[in-house]
C-alpha angles and dihedrals in degrees: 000000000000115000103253117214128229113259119257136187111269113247127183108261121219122191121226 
């Protein structure tokens, strides 16, 4: 059973 993570608020993801 893959390992679920907690839910977190979706933030907009920038890449560096």
């Amino acid at each position: 059973m893959p390992r679920m993570r907690p839910q977190t608020p979706q933030r907009p993801l920038r890449k560096n």
